[in-house]
C-alpha positions as CSV (number, residue, x, y, z in Angstrom):
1,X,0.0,0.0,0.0
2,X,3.1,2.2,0.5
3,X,4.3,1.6,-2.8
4,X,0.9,3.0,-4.1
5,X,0.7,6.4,-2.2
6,X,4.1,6.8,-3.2
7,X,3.0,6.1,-6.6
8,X,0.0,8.2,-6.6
9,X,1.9,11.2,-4.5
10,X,4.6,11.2,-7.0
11,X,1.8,12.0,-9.8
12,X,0.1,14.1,-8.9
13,X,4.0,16.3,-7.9
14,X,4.6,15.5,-11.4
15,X,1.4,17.3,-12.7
16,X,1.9,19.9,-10.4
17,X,5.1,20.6,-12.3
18,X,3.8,20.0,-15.5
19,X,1.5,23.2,-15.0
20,X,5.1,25.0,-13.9
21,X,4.8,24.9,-10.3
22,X,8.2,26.2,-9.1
23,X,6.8,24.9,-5.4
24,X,6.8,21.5,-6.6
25,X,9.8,21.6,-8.5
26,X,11.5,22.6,-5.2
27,X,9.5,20.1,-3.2
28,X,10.7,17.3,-5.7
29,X,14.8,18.9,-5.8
30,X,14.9,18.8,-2.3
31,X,13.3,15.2,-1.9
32,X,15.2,13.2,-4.4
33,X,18.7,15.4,-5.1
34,X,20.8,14.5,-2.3
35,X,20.4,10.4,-2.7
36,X,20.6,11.3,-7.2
37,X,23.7,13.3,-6.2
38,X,25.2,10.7,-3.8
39,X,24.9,8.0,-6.2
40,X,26.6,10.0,-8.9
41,X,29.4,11.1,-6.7
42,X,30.3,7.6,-5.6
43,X,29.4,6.3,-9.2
44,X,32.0,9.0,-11.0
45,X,34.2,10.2,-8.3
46,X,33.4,14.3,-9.1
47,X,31.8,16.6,-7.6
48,X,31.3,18.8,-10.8
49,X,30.3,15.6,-12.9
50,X,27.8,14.6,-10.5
51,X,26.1,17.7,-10.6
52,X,26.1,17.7,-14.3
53,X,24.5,14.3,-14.4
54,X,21.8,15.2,-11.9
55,X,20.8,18.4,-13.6
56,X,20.5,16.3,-16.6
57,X,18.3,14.1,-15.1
58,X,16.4,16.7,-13.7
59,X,15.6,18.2,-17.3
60,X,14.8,14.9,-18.7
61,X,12.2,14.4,-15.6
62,X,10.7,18.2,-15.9
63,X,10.4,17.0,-20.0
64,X,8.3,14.2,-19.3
65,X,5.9,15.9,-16.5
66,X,3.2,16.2,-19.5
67,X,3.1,12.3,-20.2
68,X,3.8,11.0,-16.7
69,X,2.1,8.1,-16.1
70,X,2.0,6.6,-12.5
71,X,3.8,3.2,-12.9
72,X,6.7,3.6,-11.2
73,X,8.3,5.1,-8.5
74,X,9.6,8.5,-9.1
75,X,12.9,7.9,-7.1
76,X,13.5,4.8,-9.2
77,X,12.9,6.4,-12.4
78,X,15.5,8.8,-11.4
79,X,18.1,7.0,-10.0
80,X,17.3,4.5,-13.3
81,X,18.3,8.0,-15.5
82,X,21.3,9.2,-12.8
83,X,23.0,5.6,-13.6
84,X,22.7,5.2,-17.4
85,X,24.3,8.6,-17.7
86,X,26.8,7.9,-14.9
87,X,27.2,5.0,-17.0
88,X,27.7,6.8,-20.7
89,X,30.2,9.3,-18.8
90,X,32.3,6.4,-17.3
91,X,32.4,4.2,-20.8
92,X,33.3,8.4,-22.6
93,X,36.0,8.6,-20.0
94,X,37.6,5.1,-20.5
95,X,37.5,6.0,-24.8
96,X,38.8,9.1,-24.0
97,X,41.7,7.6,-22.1
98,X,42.2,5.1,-24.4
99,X,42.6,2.3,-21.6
100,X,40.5,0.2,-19.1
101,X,42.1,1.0,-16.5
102,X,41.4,4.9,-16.8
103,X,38.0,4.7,-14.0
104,X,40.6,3.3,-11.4
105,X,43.6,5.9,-12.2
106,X,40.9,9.1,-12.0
107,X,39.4,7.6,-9.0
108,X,42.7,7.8,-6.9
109,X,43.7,11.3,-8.6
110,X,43.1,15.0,-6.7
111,X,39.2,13.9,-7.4
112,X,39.6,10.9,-5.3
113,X,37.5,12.4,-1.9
114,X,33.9,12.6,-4.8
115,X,31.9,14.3,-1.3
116,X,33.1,16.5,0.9
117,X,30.9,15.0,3.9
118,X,32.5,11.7,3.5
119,X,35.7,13.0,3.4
120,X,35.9,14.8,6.5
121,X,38.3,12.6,8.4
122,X,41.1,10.0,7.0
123,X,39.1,7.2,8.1
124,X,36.3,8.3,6.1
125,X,39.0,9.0,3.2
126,X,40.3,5.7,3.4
127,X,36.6,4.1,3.2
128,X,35.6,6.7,0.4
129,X,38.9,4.9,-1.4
130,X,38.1,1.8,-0.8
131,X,34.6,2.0,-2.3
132,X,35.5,4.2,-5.3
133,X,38.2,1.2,-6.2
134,X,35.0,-1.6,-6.7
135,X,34.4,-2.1,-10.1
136,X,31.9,0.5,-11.3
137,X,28.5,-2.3,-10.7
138,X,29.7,-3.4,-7.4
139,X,30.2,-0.2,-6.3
140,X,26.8,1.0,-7.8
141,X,25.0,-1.8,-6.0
142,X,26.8,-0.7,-2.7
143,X,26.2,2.8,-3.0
144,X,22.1,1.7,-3.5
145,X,21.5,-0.2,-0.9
146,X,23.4,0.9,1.5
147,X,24.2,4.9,1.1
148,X,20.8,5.2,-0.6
149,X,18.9,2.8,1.6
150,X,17.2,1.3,-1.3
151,X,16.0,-2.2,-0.8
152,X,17.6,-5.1,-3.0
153,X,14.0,-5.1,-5.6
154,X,14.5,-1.5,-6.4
155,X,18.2,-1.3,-6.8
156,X,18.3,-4.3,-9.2
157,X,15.7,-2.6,-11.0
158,X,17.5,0.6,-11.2
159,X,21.1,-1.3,-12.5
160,X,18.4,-3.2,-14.7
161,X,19.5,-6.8,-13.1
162,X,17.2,-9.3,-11.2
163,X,17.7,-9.7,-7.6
164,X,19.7,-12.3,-7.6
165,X,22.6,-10.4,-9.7
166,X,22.2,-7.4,-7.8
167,X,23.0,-9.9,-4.3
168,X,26.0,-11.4,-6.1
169,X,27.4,-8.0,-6.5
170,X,26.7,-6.6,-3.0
171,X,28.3,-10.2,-1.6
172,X,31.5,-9.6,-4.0
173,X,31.5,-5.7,-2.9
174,X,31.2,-6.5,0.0
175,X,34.4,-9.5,0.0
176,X,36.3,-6.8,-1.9
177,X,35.9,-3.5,0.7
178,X,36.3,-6.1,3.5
179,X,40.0,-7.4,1.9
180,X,40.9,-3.6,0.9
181,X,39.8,-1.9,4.1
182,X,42.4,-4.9,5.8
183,X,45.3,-4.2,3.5
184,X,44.6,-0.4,4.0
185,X,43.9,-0.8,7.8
186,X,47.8,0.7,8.9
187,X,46.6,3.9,7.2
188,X,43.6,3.8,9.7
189,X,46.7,3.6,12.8
C-alpha cells in the first residue's frame, strides 16, 4: 500500500510541475537530489560531474511531466536515469583515455574524496577509497542499498538486473571493501 501512495503522491507532484509549479519543483529537488547526487558522486568520483548528471536528469524528468504516467516510482525512475548517464560518462571517459584502466587511475587522482561530507576525516578517506576502487556495478549496487537505503527489488531494478545479480554484486562488494579496508587498515593507525 506504501508503494501506491508513493506512486500516486509522485503523480500528482509530477502534474503539479507539469503546470510549472516552481513549489513542486523545489519540493521534488529537495526530496530526491541528495540520494541522485550521492549515487553520482560515488558512481564518478566528481563533484562537478555529478552535478552535471543530476541536472541532466532533472531536465529529462521536468520534459516528461506532461506524459507521466504513474507506474513507477519517481525515485527509481531517477536514480534508473542518474546511472545510465553515470554509466555513458564512465564508458566516454575510458574511450577518451584510451585504456580500461582509466576509472581506477581518476578515482585515486586529486578527485579521489567525490563528497566533501565523506571525506571529512582519513578514516572516512580511506573508506571513500576503498569504495571508489570496486568495479563501477559493485560499487553501484553498494552505494544503492546501503548509502541510498534502497532495498535489493529497487536497486536491481535501477542497475536493470534481477535480484539475484544485484545480491552477487553486493556479496562480491562487500568480499572486496572487507580485503581492501584490511590491506589499508595501517593507514587507519
Amino acid at each position: 500500500m506504501a508503494q501506491t501512495t508513493s506512486i500516486e503522491s509522485d503523480a500528482r507532484l509530477m502534474a503539479k510541475i507539469a503546470r510549472g509549479d516552481s513549489e513542486a519543483e523545489r519540493e521534488l529537488i529537495e526530496l530526491h537530489f541528495p540520494r541522485i547526487y550521492g549515487l553520482a558522486c560515488r558512481m564518478l568520483g566528481d563533484q562537478s560531474e555529478a552535478e552535471d548528471i543530476c541536472q541532466e536528469a532533472l531536465v529529462r524528468l521536468w520534459n516528461t511531466a506532461d506524459d507521466w504516467t504513474a507506474s513507477a516510482k519517481l525515485s527509481t525512475w531517477l536514480h534508473r536515469v542518474v546511472y545510465n548517464l553515470s554509466v555513458d560518462c564512465l564508458r566516454k571517459r575510458r574511450h577518451m583515455m584510451g585504456s580500461e584502466d582509466v576509472e581506477t587511475a581518476n578515482l585515486f587522482s586529486e578527485q579521489q574524496s567525490g563528497i566533501d561530507e565523506y571525506a571529512s576525516n582519513q578514516t572516512a578517506d580511506i573508506v571513500n577509497a576503498a569504495i571508489l576502487s570496486l568495479p563501477e556495478r559493485q560499487r553501484t549496487a553498494i552505494t544503492l542499498v546501503y548509502h541510498n537505503e534502497l532495498g535489493n527489488i529497487e536497486a536491481a531494478e535501477i542497475m536493470d538486473i534481477s535480484v539475484e545479480a544485484l545480491e552477487s554484486l553486493l556479496s562480491r562488494g562487500r568480499r572486496k571493501l572487507r580485503d581492501n579496508l584490511f590491506d589499508m587498515r595501517r593507514d587507519l593507525i
